[in-house]
Each structure stands twice: as C-alpha cells, then as structure tokens.
DOGUKE-646161 format. One record per atom (N, C-alpha, C, O): x, y, z. Coordinates in steps of 0.001 Angstrom, whole numbers, padded with zeros to 6 digits, always signed. Last residue first. Layout:
BEGIN
XYZ...
# end
This chain:
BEGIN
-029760-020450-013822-030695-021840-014340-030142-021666-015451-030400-022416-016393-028658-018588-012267-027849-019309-012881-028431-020971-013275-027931-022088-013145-029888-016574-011045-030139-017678-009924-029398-018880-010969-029500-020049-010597-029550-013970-012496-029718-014277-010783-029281-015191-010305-028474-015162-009376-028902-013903-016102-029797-014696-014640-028824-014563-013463-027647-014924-013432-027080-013645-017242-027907-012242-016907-028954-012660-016042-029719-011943-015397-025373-015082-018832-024948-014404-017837-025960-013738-017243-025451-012974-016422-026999-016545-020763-027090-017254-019619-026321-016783-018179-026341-017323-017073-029311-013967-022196-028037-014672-022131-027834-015334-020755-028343-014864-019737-032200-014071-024104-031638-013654-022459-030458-014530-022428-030579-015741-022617-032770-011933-026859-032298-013013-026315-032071-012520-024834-031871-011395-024377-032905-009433-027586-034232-009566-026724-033634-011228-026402-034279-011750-025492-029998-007482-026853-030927-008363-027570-031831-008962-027153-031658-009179-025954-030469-003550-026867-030237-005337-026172-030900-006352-026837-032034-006283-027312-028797-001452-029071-029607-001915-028749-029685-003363-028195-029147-004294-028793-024894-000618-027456-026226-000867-029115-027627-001446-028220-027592-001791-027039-025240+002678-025618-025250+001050-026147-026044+000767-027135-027081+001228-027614-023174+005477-027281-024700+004884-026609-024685+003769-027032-024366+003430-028171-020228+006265-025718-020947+006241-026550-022487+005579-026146-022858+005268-025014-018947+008384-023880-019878+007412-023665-020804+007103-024598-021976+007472-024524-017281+009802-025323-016730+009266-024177-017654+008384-023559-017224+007609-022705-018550+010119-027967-016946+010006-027972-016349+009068-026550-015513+008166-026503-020446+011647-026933-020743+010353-027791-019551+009660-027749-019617+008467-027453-019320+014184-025517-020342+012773-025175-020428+011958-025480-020537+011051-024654-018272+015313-027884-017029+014636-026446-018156+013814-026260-018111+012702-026786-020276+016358-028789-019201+015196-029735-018547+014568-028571-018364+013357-028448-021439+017995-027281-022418+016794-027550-021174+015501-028011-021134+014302-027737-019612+019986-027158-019601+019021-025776-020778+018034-026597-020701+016938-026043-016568+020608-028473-018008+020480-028934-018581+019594-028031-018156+018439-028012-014377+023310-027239-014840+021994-027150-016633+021680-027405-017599+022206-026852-012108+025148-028397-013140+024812-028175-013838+023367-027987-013653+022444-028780-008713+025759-026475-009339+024997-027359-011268+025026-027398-011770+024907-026281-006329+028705-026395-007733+028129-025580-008235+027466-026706-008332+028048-027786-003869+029377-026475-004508+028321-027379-004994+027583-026435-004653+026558-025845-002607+031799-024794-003384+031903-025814-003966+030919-026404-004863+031366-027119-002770+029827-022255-003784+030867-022426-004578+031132-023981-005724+031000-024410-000209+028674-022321-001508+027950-022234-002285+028798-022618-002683+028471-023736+002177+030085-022470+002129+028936-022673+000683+027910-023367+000535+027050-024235+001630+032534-021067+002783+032636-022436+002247+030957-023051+001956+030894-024245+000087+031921-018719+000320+032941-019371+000525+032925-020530-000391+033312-021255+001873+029730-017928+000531+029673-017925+000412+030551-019129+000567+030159-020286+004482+031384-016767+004277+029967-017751+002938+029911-018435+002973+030074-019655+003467+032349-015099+003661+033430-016136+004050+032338-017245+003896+032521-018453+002596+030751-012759+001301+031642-013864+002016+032531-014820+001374+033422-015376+005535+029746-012520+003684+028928-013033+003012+030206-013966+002942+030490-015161+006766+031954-011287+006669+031194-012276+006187+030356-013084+006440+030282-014287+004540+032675-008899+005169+033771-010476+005437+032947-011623+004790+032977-012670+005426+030100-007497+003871+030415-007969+003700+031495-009283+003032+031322-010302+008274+030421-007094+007421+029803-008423+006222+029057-008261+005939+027919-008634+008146+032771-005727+009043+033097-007197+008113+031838-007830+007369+032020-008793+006626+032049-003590+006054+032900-004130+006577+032933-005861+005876+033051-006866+008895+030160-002405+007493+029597-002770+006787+030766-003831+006404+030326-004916+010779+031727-001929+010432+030103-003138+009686+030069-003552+009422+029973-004751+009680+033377+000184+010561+033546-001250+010101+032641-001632+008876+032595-001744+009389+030950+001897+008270+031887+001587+008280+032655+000462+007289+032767-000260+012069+030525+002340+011043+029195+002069+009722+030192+001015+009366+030069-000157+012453+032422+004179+013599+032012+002530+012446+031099+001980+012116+031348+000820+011129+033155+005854+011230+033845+005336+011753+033306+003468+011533+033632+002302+011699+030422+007302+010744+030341+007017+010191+032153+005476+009321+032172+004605+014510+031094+007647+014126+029798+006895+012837+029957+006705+012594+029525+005579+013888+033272+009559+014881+033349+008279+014605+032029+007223+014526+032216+006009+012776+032214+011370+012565+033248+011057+013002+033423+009622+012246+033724+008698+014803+030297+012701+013686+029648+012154+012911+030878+011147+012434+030437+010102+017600+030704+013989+017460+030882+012300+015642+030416+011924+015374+030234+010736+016358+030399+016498+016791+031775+016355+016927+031724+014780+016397+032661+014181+014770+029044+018058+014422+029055+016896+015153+030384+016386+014507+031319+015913+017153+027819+020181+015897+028391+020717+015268+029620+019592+015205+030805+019920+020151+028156+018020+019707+028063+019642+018265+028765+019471+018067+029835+018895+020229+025859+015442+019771+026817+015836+019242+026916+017068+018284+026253+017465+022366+022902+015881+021198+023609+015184+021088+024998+015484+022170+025414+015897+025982+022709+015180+024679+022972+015686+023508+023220+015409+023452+023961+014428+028161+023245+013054+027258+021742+013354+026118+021939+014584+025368+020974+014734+029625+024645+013358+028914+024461+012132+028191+023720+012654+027066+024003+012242+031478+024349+016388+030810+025341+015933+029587+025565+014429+028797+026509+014437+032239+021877+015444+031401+022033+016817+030634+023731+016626+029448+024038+016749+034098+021897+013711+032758+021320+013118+032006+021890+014728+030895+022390+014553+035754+024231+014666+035183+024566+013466+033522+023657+013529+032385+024124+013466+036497+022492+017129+036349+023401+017199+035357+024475+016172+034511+025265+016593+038064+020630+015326+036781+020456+016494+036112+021185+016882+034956+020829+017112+040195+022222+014070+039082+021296+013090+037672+020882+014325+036481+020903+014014+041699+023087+016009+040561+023516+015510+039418+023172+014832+038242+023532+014872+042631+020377+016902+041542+020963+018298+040870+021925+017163+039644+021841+017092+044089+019720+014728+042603+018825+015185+042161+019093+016036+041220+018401+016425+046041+021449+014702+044891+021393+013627+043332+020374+013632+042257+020299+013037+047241+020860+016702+046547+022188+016985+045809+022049+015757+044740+022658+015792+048397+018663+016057+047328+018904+017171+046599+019888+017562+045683+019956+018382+050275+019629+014274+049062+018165+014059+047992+018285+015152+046813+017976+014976+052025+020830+015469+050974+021456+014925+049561+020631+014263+048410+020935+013946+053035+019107+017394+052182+020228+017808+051152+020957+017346+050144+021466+017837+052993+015960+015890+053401+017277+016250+052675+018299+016887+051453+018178+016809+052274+012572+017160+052528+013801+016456+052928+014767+017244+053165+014820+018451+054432+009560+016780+054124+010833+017453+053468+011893+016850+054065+012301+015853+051591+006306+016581+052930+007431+015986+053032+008568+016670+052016+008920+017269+051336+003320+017984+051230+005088+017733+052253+005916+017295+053426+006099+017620+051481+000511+016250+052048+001292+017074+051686+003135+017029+051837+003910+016084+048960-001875+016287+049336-000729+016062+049975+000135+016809+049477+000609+017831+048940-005212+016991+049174-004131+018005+049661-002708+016584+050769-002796+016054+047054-007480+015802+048092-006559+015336+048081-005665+015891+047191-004889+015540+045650-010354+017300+045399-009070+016697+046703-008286+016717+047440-008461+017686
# end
C-alpha cells in the first residue's frame, strides 16, 4: 500500500476546519427538549389550512357551477342492465353434481 505523505497545513487551513465544525455542530442538532416542536407544528397547521382554502375555492370556481343532472332509472339500466331471459335449457355448467 502507498504511504501518503501529509502535507503541512496552515493556520488558517485550520482555523477554517475548527469553524466549519463548529458551524455544522451547531446546524446539525435537533431541537433541545421540543423547543422548535411548537413552531413546526404551528407551520404544518398553516399548510394545512392554506390548502384546505385551496381545495374548496377550487371546488367553488371549478365544480359547483356545472352541477350535472342525473336520470337515475337510465344510470340503472346502464349499470345493471336486466338479464335476458333464462333458457329453459339446463346447461351442463349449472349442475351441482356435474352428471
């Protein structure tokens, strides 16, 4: 294996990687003992409300005015029509006991 030699750095090379540690150590925590939970749940709660607003004002503008009538006997026939009449033949599917 290839011994890498260390290079020197500078002072200021080093003072930019104690802050940089310093920075993420500080960003990088969660929240001490739910202290942002208040606030997230506040922001969340926003959201949520703007697009429930936004739905029903969609709704509103969108859907409302072109309410359709519906002829409910026609949908019936349409969606279940009525069987044709059975044939008084007995088909060899319709036995039980497959004589």
């Amino acid at each position: 294996m290839r011994k890498v030699k260390p290079t020197a750095w500078s002072s200021a090379q080093h003072q930019n990687l104690n802050q940089a540690r310093v920075r993420a150590d500080t960003t990088m925590k969660p929240p001490d003992n739910r202290q942002g939970r208040p606030r997230l749940a506040l922001h969340l709660g926003i959201v949520l409300l703007l697009k429930f607003a936004l739905l029903a004002l969609l709704w509103y503008l969108l859907v409302m005015p072109f309410r359709v009538e519906i002829d409910v006997p026609a949908m019936k026939q349409r969606l279940a029509p009525a069987s044709p009449q059975s044939n008084p033949k007995e088909q060899a599917y319709d036995r039980s006991d497959r004589r």
